[in-house]
DOPA-188881 format. One record per atom (N, C-alpha, C): residue in three letters; x, y, z. Coordinates in steps of 0.05 Angstrom, whole numbers, plus 32768, in hexadecimal, padded with zeros to 4 digits. Each point is the difference from the previous one (the first is absolute). Layout:
# DOPA-188881
ALAXYZ
...
END
This chain:
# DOPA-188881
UNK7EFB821581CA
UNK80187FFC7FEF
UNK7FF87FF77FE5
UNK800880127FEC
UNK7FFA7FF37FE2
UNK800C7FE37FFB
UNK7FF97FF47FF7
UNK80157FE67FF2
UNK80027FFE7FE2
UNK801180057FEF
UNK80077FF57FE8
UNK7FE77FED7FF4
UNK80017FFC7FED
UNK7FED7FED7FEE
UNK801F7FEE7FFC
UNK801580007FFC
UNK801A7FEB7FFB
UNK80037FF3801F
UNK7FF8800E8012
UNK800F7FFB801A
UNK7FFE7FE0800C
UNK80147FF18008
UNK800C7FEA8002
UNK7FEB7FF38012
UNK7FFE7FE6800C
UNK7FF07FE98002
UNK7FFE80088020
UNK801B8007800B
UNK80098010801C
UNK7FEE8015800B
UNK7FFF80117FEA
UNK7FFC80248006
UNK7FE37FF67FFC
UNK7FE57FEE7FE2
UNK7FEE80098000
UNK7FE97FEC800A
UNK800C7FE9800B
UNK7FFA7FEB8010
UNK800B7FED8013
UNK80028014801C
UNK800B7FED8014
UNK7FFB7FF08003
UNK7FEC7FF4800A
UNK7FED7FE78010
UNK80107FED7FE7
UNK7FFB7FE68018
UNK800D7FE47FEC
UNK7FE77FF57FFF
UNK7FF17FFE800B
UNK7FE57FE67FF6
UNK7FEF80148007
UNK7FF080057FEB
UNK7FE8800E7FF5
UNK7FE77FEC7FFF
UNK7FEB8003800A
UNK7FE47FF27FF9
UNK7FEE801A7FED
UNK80027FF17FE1
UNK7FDD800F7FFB
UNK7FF080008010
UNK7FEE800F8004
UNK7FE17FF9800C
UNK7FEC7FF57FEE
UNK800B80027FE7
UNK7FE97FF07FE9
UNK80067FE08004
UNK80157FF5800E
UNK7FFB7FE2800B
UNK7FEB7FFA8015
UNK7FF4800B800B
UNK7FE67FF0800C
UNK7FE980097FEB
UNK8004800B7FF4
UNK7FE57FFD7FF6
UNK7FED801D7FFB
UNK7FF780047FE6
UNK7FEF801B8000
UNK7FF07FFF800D
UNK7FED7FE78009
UNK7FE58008800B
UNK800C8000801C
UNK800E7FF0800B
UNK800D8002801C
UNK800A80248006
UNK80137FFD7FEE
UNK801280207FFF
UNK7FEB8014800F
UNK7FE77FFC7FEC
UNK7FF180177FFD
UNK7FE980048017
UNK7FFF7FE6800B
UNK7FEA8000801C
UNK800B80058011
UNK80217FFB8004
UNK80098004801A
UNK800D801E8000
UNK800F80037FE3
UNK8010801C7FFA
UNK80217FFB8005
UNK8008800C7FF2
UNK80267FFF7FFF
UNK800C7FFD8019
UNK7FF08016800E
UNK801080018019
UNK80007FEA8010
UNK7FF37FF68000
UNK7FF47FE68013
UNK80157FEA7FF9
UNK80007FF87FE4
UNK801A7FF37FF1
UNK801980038006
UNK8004801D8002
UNK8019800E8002
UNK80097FFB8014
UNK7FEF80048023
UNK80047FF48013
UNK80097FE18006
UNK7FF27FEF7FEE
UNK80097FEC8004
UNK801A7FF57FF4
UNK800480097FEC
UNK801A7FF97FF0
UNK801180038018
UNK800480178011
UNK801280118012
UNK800C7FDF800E
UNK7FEB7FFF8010
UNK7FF67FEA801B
UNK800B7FE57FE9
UNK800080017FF1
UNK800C7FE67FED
UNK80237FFD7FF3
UNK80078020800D
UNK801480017FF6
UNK801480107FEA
UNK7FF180037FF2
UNK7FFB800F7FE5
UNK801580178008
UNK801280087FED
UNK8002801E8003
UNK7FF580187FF0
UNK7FF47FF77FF4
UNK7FED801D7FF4
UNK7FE57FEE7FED
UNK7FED80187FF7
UNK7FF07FEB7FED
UNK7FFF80167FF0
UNK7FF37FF37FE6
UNK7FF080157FE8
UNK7FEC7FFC7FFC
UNK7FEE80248008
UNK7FE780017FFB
UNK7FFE7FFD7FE7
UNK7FE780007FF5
UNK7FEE7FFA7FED
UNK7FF2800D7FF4
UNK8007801D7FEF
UNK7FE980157FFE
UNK7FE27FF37FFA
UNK7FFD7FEB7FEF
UNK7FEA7FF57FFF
UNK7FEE7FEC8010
UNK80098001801A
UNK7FF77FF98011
UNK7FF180108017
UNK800D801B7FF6
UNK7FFA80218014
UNK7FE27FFC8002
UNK7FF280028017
UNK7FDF7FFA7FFD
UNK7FFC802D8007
UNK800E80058012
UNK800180208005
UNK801B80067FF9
UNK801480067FF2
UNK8013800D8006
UNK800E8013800E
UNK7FEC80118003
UNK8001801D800F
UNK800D7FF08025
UNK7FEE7FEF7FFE
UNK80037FF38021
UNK80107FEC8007
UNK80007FF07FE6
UNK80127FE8800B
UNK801A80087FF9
UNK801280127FEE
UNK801480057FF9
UNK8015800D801C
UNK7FF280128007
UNK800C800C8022
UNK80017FEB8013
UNK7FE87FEC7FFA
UNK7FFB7FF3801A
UNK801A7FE47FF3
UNK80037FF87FF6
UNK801A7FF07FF0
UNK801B800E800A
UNK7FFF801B7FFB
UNK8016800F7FFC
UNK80117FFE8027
UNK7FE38010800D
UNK800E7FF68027
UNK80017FDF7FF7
UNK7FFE7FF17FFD
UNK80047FE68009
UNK801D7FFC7FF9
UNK800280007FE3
UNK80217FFF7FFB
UNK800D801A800E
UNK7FFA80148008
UNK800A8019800A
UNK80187FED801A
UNK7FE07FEF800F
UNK80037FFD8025
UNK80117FE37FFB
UNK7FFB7FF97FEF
UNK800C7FDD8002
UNK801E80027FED
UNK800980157FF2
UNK80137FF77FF5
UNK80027FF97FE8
UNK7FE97FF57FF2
UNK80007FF37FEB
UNK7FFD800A7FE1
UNK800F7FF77FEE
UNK7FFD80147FE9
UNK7FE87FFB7FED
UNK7FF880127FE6
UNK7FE77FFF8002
UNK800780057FDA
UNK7FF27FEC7FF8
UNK8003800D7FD8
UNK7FEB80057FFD
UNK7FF280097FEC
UNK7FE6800A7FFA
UNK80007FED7FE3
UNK7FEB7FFB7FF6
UNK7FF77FF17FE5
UNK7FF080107FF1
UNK8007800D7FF0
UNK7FEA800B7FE5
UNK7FF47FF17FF9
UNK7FDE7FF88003
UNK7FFB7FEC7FE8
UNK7FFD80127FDD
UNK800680177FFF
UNK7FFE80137FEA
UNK801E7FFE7FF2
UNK7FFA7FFB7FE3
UNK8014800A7FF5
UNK801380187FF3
UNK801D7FFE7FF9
UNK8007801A8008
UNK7FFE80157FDF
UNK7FF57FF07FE7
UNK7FF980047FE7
UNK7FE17FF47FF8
UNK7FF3800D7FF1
UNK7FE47FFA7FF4
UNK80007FF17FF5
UNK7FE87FFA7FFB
UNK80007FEE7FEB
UNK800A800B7FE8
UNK7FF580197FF5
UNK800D800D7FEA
UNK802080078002
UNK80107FFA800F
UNK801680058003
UNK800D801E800E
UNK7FEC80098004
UNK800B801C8016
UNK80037FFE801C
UNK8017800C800D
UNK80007FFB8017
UNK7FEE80108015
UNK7FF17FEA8009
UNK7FF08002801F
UNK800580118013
UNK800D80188004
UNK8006800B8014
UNK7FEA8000801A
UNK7FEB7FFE7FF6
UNK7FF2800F8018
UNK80027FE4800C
UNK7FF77FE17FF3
UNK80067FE38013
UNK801D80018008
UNK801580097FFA
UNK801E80068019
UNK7FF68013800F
UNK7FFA80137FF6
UNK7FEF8018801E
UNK7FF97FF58015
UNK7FEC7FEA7FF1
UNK7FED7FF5801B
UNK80157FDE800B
UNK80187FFE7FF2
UNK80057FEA800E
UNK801B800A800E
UNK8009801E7FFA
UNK8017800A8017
UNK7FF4800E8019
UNK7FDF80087FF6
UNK7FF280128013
UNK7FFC7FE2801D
UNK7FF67FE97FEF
UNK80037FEE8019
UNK80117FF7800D
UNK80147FF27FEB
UNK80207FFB8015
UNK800480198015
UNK8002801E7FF5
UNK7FFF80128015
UNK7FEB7FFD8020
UNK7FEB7FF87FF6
UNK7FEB80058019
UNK80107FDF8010
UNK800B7FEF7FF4
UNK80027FE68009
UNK801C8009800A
UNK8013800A7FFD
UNK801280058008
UNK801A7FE97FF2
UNK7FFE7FF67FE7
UNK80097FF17FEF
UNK8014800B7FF2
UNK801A7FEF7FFF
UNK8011800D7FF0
UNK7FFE7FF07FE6
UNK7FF27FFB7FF5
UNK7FFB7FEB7FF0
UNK7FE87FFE7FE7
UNK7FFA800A7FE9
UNK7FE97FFF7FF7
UNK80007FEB7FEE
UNK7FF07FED7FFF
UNK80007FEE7FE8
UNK7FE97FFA7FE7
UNK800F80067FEA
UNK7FE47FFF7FE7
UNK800A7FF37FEB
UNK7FF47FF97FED
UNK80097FF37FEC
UNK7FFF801A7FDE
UNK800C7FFE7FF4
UNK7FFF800D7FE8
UNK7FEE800D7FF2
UNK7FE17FDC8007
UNK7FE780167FF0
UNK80047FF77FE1
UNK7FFD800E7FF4
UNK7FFA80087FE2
UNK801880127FEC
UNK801B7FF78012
UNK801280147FF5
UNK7FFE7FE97FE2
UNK800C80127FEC
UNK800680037FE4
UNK801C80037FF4
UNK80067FF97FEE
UNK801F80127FFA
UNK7FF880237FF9
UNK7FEF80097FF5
UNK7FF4801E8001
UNK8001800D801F
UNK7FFF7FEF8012
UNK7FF7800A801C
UNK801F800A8009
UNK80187FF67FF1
UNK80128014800B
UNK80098011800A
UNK7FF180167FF1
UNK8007801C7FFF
UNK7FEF80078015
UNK7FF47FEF8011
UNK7FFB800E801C
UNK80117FF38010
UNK80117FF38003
UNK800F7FF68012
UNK80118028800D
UNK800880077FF5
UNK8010801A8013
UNK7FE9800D8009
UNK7FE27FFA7FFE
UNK7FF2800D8015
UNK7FFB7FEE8017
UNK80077FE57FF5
UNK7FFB7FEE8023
UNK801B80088006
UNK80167FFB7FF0
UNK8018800C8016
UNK800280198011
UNK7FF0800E7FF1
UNK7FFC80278013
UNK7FEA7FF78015
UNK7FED7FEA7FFD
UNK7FF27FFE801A
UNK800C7FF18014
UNK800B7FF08001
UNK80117FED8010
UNK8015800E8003
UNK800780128002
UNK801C800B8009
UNK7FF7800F801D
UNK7FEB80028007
UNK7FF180138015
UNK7FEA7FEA800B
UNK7FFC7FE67FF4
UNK7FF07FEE8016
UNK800D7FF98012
UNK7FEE7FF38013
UNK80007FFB8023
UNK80097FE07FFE
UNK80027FF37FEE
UNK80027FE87FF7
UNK800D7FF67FEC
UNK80097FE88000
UNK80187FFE7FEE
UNK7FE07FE77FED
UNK800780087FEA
UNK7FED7FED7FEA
UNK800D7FEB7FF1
UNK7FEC7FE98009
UNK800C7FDE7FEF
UNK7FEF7FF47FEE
UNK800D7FF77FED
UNK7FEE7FFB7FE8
UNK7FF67FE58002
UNK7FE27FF38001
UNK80037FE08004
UNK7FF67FFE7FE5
UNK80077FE68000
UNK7FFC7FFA7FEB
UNK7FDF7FED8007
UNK7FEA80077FF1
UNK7FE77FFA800A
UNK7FF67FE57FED
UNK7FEA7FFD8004
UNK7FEE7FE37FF8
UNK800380057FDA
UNK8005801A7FF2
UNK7FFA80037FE8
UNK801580007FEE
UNK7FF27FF67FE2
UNK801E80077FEB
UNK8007801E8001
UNK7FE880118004
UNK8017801E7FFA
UNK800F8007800F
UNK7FFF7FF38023
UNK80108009800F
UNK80087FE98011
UNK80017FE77FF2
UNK80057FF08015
UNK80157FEE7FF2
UNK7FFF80027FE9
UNK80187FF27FEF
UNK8017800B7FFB
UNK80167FE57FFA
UNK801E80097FFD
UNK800B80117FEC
UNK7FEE80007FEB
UNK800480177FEB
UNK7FFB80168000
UNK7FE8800B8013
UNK7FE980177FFE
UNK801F80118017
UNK80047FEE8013
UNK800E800A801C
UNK801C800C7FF2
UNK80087FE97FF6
UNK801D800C7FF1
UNK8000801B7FEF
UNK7FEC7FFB7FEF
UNK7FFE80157FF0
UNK8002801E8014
UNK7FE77FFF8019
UNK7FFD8012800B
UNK801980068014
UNK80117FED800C
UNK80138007800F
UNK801D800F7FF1
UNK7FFE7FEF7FE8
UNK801780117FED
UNK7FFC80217FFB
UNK7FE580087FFD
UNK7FF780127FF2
UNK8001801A8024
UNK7FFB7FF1800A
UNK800080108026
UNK801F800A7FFF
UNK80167FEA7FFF
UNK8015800A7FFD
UNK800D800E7FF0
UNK7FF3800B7FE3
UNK800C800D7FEA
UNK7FFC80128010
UNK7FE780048011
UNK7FF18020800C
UNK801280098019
UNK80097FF08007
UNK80197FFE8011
UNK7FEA80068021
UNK7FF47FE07FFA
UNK7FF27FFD801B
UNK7FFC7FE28008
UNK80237FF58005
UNK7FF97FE9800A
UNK7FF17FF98018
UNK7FE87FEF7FF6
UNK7FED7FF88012
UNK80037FE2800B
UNK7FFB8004801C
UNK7FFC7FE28000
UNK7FF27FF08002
UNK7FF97FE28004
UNK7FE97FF47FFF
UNK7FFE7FED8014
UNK7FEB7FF78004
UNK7FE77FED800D
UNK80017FEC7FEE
UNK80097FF08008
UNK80087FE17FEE
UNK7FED7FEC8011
UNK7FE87FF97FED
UNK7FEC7FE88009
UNK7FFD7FF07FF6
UNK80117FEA800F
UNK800A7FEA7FF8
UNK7FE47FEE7FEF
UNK7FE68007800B
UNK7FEE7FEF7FF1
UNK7FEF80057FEE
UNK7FFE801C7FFA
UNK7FF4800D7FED
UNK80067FFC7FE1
UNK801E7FFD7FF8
UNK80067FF77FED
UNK7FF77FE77FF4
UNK7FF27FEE8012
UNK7FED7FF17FF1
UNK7FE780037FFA
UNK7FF780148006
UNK7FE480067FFA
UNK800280037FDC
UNK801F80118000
UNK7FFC800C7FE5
UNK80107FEB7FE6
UNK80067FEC8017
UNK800C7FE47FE9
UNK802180047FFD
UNK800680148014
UNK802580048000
UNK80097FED8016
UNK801C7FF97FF6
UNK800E7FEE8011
UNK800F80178014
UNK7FF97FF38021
UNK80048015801A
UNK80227FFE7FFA
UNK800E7FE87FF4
UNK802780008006
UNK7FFE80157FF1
UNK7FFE7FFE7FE3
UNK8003800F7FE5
UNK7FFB8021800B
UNK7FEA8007800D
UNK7FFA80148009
UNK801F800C8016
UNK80087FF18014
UNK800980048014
UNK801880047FF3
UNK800B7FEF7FEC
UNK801780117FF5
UNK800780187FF1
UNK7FE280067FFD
UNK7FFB80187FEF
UNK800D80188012
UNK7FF37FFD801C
UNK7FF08016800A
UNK80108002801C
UNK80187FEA8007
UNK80027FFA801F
UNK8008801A8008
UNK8015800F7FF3
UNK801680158003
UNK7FEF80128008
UNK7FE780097FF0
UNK7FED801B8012
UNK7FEC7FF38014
UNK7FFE7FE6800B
UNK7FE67FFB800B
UNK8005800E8028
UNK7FF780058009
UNK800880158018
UNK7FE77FFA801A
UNK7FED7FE17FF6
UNK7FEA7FF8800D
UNK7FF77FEA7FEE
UNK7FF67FE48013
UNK7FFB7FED7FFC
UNK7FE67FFB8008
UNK7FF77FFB7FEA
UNK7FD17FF18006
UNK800E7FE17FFD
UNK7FF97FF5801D
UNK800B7FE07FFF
UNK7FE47FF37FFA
UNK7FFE7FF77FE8
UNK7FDE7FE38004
UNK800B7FF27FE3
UNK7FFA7FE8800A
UNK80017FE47FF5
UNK7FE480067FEC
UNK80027FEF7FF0
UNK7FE77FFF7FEC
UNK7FF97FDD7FF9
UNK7FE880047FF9
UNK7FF77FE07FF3
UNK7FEC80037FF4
UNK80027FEF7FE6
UNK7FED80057FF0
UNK7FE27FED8009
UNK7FF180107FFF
UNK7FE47FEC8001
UNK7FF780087FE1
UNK7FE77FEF7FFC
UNK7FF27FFB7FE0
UNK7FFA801B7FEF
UNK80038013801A
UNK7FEB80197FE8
UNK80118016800A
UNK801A80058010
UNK80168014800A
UNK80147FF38014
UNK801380137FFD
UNK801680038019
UNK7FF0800B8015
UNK800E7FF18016
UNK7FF48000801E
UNK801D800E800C
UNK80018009800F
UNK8015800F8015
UNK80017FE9801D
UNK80167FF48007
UNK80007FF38010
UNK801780038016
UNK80097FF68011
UNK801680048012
UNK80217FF17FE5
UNK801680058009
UNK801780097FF5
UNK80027FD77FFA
UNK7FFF7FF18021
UNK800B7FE37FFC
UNK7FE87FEF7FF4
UNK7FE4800D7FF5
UNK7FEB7FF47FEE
UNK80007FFD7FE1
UNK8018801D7FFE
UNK7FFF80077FE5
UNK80127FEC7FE9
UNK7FEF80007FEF
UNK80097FF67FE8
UNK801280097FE9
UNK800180188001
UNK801380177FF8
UNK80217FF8800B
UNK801E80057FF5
UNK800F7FFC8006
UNK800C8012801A
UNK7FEE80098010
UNK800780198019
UNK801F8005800F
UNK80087FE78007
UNK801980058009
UNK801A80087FF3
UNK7FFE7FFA7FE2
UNK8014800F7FEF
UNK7FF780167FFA
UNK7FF0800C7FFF
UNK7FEF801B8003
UNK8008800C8016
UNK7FF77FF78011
UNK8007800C801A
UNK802480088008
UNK800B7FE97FF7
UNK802180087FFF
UNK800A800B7FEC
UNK7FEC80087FED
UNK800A80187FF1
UNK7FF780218008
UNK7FFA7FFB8018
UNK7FEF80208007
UNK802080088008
UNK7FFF801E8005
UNK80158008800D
UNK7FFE7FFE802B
UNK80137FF38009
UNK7FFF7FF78019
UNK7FFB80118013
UNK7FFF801D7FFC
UNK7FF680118017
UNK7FE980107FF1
UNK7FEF7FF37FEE
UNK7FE280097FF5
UNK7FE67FF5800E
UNK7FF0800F8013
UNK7FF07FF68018
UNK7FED7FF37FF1
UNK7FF57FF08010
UNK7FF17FEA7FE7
UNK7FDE80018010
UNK7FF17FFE7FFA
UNK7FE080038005
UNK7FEF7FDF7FF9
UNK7FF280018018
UNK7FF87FE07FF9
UNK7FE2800F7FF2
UNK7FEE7FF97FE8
UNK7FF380027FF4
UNK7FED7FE07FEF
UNK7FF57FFB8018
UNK7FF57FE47FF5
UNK7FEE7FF48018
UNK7FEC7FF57FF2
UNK7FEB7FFB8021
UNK800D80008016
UNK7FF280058013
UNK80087FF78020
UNK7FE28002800C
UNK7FF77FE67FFF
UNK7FE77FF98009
UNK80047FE5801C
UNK7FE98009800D
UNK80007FE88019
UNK7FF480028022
UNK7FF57FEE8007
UNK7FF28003801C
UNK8015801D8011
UNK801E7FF88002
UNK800A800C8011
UNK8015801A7FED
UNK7FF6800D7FF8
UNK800E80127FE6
UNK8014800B8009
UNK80058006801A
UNK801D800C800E
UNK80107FE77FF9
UNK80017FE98009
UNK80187FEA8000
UNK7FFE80007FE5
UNK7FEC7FFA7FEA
UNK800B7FFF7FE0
UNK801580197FFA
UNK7FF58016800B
UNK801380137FF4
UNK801780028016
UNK80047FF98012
UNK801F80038013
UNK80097FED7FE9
UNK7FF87FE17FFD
UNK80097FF17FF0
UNK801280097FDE
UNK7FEE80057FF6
UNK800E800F7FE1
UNK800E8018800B
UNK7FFF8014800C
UNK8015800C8008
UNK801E7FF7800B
UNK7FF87FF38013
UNK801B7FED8007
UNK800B7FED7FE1
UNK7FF47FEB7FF7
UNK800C7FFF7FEA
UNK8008800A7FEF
UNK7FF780137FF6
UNK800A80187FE5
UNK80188009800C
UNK7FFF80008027
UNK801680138001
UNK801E7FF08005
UNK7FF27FDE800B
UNK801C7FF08003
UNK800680007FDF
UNK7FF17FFD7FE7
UNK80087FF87FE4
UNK8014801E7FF6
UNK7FF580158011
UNK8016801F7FF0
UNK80167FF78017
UNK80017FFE800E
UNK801B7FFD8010
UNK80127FE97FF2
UNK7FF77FE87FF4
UNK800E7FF07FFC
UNK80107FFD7FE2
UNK7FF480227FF8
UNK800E7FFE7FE1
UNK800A80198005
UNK80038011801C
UNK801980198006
UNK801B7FEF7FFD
END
């Protein structure tokens, strides 16, 4: 079934509590492999997770082998571009959406997520060729807003979301609640920007240590999260994205799953 690049929070992300697999950890991720993760989220509760293209150690193998798991268990499945969807020079990337609809496809994802990249105000005039490619993907595409000023700030996004809709391709977005401090933006200021298209939630708390922002669980964070959070829209599935470390790693993660999911129930 094609899905829309506009298509609603319903149609392009069922699952209500999503686990990244980039919360345990790259070197963990990468010894044990997604699937292994993926399994456990299940057994924890989770209703879907998002792989990690940059965590892919084989793709060819682990993407099918991801794909039966959510196939047999039910569970829904987003895919992560770590590639952006414009150059640095400002042209659009097609062949990195190639390779990040070619994986949601192998993953069985209705869902692709990337961040902007290097768009430009010049980079316009390719927007009606991402709309002629996305009219025939397997996946509906969300824009996050990432760690950087070109694509991770409230001006760079605006600019680019206004300019998506002149092209007459409202997109929606991946709203991460903690990223906006990396780039020195306030997460409320942001959330009023942006609540009306956000269609998926990256839940992590932040705290500053001496030399960066740290990513932390939601009730650690120092960031204003809960007015953030009650500005998301109430049926936008929300993804826990922030350590989950510990002797017994199933009960930490049943744990933040069950919380994230009594905290979305209690603001339906």
């Amino acid at each position: 079934m094609t899905i829309s690049s506009s298509a609603s929070s319903s149609e392009s992300c069922p699952a209500r509590i999503i686990v990244s697999l980039s919360s345990f950890g790259a070197a963990e991720v990468r010894r044990h492999g997604q699937r292994w993760f993926a399994d456990l989220c299940r057994q924890a509760g989770a209703d879907g997770v998002e792989v990690r293209g940059e965590l892919l150690m084989q793709p060819q193998r682990e993407l099918p082998e991801l794909a039966a798991l959510l196939r047999d268990t039910g569970m829904s499945g987003v895919y992560s571009s770590p590639e952006g969807l414009w150059d640095e020079a400002g042209a659009l990337d097609g062949a990195a959406l190639d390779r990040g609809m070619a994986a949601a496809r192998a993953l069985g994802a209705r869902v692709l997520k990337m961040s902007i990249g290097g768009f430009k105000p010049a980079s316009g005039a390719t927007l009606m060729d991402l709309k002629a490619r996305l009219d025939a993907a397997p996946a509906a595409l969300l824009i996050e807003n990432d760690q950087t000023v070109a694509a991770g700030s409230i001006s760079a996004l605006k600019r680019f979301f206004a300019a998506a809709e002149s092209a007459g391709l409202p997109l929606g977005m991946t709203f991460d609640m903690g990223n906006w401090h990396w780039v020195g933006e306030s997460s409320l200021r942001a959330a009023e920007c942006f609540a009306a298209r956000v269609r998926y939630v990256h839940c992590k708390g932040v705290q500053r240590r001496p030399e960066r922002w740290v990513a932390v669980g939601l009730a650690d964070s120092a960031a204003p999260w809960r007015a953030v959070f009650e500005a998301m829209p109430a049926d936008a599935p929300c993804a826990i994205e922030y350590p989950l470390q510990g002797d017994d790693l199933l009960a930490v993660t049943r744990a933040a799953v069950g919380q994230l999911r009594q905290l979305r129930s209690s603001l339906q």
